[in-house]
N, C-alpha and C positions, 0 to 999 in steps of 0.2 A: 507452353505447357507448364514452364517453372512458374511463370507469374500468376495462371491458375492456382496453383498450386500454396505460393506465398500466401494470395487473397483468402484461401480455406481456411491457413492455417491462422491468420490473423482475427475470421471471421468466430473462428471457434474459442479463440482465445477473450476473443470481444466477450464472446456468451459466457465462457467459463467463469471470466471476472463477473459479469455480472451476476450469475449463479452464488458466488463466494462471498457479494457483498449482501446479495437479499438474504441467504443467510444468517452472516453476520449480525445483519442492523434487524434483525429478526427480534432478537431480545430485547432492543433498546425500545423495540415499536410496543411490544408488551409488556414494558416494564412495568406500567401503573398496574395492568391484572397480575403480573406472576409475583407482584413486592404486596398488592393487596390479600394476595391467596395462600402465598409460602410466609407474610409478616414480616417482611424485611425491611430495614427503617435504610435512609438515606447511605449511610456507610455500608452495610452488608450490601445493598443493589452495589455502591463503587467496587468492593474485592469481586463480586463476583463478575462484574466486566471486567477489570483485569483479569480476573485466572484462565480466560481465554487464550491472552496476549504470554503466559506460562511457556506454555505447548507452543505459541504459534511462533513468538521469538526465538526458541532455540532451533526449531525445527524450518526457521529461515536457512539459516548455516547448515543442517542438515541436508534439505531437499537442495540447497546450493550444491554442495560438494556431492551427494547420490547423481547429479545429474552430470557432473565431469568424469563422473564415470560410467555410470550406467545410461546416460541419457536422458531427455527431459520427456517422451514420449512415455516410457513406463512409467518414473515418478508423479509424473502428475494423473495419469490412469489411476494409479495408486492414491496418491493424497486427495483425490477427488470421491473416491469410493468412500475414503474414512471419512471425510469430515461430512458428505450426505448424511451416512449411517448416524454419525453423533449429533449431528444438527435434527434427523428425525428422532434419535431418545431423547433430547432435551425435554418432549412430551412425559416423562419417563420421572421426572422429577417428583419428589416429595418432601424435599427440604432444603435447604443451602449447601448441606454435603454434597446431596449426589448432582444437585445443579452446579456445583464447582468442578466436581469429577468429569460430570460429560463436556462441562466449556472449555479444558485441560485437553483432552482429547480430541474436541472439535477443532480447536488450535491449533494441536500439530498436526492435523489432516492440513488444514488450511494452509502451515508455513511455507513450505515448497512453492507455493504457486509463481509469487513475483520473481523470485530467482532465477525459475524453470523459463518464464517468458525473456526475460534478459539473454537467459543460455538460447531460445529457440529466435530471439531476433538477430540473436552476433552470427550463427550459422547459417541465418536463411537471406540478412540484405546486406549490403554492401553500405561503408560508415556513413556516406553521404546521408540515407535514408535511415539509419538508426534507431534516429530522436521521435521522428515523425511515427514510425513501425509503434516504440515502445509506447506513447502515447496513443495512438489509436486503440492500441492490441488493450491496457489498460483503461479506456476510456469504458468499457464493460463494466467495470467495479463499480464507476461514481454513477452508472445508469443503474445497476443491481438497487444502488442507495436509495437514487432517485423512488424507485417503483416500490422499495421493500415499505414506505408506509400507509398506501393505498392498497396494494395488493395483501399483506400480512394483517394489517388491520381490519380488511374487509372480511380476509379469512379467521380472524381471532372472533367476531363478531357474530358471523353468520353462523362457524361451528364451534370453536372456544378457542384457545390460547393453544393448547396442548396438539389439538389436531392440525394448525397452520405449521407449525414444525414437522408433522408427521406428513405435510402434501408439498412445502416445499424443500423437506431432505430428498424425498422422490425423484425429483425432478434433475437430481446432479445424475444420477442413476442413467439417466436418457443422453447425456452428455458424455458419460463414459464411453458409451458402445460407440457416438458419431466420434469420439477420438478418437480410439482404437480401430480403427476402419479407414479413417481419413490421413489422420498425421502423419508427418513424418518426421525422424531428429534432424537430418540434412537435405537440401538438395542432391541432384543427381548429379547435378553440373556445380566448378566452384562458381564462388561468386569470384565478382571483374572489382578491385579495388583502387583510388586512387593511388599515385606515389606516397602522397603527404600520409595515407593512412598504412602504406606499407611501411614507411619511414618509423611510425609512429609505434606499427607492432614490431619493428626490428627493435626501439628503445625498449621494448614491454621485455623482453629476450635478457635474459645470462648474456655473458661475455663468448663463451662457447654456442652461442643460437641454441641454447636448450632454454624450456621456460622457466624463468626465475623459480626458485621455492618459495609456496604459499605465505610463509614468515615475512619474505621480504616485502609480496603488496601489502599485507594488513600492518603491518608499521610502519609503513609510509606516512607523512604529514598529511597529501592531497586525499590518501583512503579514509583515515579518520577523522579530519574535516569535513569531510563529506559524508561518513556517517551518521556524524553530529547536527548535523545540518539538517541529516534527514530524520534525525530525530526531532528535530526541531519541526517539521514537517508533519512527523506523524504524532507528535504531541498534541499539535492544533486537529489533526485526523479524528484522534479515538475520545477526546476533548468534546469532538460534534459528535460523534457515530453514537459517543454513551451515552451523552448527556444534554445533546441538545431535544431530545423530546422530550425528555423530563423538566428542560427548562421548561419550555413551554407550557407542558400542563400545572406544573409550579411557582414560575415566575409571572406568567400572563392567564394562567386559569382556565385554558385553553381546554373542551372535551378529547375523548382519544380520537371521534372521527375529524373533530377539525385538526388537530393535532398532524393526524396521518395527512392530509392534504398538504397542510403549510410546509410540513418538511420535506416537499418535495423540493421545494424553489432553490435552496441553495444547492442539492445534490445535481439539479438538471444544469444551472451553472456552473458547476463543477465539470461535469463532463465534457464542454463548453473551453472551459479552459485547458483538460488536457491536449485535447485535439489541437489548439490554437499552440499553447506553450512547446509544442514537440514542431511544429510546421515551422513558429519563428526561430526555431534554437537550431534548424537544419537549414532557414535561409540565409541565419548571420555566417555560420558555416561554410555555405557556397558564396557568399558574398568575399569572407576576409579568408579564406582558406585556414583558417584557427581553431579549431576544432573546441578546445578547454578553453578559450576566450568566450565563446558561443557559449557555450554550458554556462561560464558563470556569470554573463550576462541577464540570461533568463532566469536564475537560479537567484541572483543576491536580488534584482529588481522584484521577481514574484513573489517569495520568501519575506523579504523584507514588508511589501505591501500588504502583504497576508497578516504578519506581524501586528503592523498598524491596525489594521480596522479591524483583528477579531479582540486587541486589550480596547480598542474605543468601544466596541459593543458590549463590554461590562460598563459602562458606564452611561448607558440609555436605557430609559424606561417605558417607553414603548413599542409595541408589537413592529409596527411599521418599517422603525429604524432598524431594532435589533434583528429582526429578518435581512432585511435589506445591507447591512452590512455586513453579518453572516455570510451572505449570499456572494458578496465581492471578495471576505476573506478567503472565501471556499473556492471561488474562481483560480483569485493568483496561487491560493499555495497546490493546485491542481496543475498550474502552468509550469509550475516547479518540478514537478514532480517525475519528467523524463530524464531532466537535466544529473540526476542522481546515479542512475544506471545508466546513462551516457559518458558519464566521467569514468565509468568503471568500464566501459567499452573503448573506452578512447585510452587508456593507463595501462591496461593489463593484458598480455596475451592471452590470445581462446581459449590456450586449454586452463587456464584458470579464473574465467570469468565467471563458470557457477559459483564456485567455493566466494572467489571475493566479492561477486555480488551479495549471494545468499548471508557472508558476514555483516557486509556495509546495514545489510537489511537485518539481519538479526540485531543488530546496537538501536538502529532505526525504532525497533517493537518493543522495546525496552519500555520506549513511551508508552504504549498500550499499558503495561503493567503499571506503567506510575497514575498517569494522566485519570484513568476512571477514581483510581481507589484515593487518590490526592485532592483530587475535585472534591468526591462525597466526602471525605472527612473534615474539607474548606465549607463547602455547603454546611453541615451539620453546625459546624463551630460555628461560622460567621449567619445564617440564615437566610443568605442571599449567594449569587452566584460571581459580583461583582470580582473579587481578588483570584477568583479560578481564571476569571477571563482574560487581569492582568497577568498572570503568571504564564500563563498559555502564550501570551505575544510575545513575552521579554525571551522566554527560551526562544521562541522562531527564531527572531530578531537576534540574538547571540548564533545562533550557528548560521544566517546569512554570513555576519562581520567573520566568524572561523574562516569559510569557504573563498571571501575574499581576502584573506589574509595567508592563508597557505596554501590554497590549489595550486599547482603550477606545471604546466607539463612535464612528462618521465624526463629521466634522463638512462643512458645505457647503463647497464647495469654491471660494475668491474669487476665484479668477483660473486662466488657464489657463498650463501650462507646454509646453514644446516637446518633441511628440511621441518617442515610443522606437519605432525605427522595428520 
């Protein structure tokens, strides 16, 4: 009945990601009608993908920490309801203000999400299967991507721009009620742990077996290197999400319905890799019983790879290639990408693995807010997208070298410090 049950809640978490990325990559599919319609020249489209990432970064650490306490079942009931609603007024626009205001708000609906699945995989599998749980359960988001430029496109086309926001905010709406009916925050029964992982949550502990204070993970070396990293991560993320269609129709000339098609390939790849990245980063694991060795094997090799071929892709002039390497960037830094809330599952005891997940991820979005409005004001100035795409690897590639330079399993913790409230 529990493994029923695990499989539900995996299942629905699969849909929910994906629900949150057609969303998301909603704007980016209609950026050439809503920058043709509202006049918005290259720099105004980059703030206004950022100011999505506003709302949605702080409210990482937010729905992190709501969920150590209240649970990841209500939070995400909740941040699922707002950001439908804001993702349908986005229809609602009439100028760059109030499409900043509803992206702000669609944002923090959205922040909570990753944190929340973090919090509902430490309490639903046991460490062995962690990696593999978070990667599947996320593998939803890079299919959401996949589908948002054939499915958004086809609806911006047959009814306008305005109403495909207005039919896919809807559709979170139907996902609400299967959550609220299905989910649950814990099992009934606990979960069965190795030693090596009980060992592991005993270092995560005070010196007294109480859980350390929140102060003490987020200053750790191995938390903020790995935050970093994942910025590094999501910088290459919202780098594609905003602006690889507008390459496209910009750099290669590309119309919006071929456009919508092409950009499927490197998202369907993506999806591809997380599934793949979370299976190998749990089999190094049962292989060398090393839990943070496994994470940052997968983590500096995909990271790293990812690096590489998306600054080589500023530097090819053809559709062919620069898909095609896109498409492998998008793979390994997707392989990556369990490995981040795995370290935070492997370091931190439960009761504060929302808050220092939902942080790790809050520093993570930061890239959002850079990465679109950096790009467009690089595009503008330079005319080509060549230096965005170097820039975008060198950061990856820096927070790999952080992660393998300070991650290093906990140690017990001697004393206690003074609460972060």
């Amino acid at each position: 009945m529990e493994t029923r049950a695990r499989w539900t809640l995996v299942s629905l978490l699969f849909v929910g990601g994906a629900i949150s990325y057609l969303d998301r990559a909603a704007l980016s599919i209609t950026a050439p009608l809503i920058s043709r319609e509202l006049n918005l020249d290259p720099a105004q489209l980059g703030i206004v993908f950022s100011s999505f990432f506003v709302g949605y970064a702080i409210f990482c650490f937010v729905g992190g920490y709501s969920a150590d306490r209240w649970g990841p079942k209500s939070v995400l009931a909740v941040s699922m309801l707002v950001w439908s609603l804001f993702c349908g007024l986005t229809a609602t626009a009439v100028g760059i203000v109030s499409l900043l205001l509803v992206r702000i708000v669609f944002g923090m609906g959205e922040g909570p999400l990753c944190a929340n699945i973090n919090k509902l995989v430490s309490n639903w599998f046991p460490r062995r299967q962690q990696a593999s749980m978070i990667g599947i359960a996320n593998s939803g988001q890079s299919v959401g991507a996949a589908i948002a430029g054939p499915v958004v496109g086809f609806l911006a086309l047959a009814t306008s721009w305005r109403m495909s926001f207005v039919i896919i905010g809807a559709v979170g709406t139907l996902w609400v009620l299967a959550w609220l009916l299905l989910a649950k925050d814990k099992p009934s029964t606990p979960i069965e742990e190795s030693a090596e992982a009980l060992a592991q949550d005993d270092a995560a502990l005070a010196a007294d077996g109480s859980p350390a204070p929140l102060s003490t993970y987020l200053l750790r070396p191995a938390i903020l290197s790995t935050a970093f990293a994942f910025f590094g991560y999501a910088y290459i993320l919202y780098f594609f999400l905003s602006w690889f269609p507008s390459y496209l129709t910009m750099a290669h000339h590309l119309s919006i319905q071929k456009m919508a098609v092409v950009s499927v390939i490197p998202w369907a790849v993506g999806a591809t890799g997380l599934v793949v990245g979370g299976l190998v980063c749990d089999w190094i694991y049962k292989k060398t019983g090393r839990a943070i060795f496994a994470r940052k094997i997968v983590l500096i090799t995909s990271l790293g790879a990812g690096a590489v071929c998306i600054g080589v892709t500023g530097t090819v002039t053809d559709l062919t290639s620069a898909v095609t390497l896109m498409a492998i960037a998008v793979f390994f830094m997707y392989a990556s990408y369990n490995t981040y809330f795995a370290i935070v599952l492997d370091t931190v005891e439960k009761r504060r693995v929302g808050a220092v997940g939902g942080f790790v991820h809050f520093i993570a979005n930061l890239a959002g807010i850079v990465a679109p409005a950096l790009t467009g004001f690089l595009v503008q100035w330079s005319g080509n997208f060549k230096s965005a795409f170097l820039l975008t690897g060198a950061i990856a590639a820096l927070g790999a070298i952080f992660v393998a330079v300070f991650v290093r399993p906990p140690k017990p913790q001697l004393q206690l410090q003074p609460e972060l409230a």
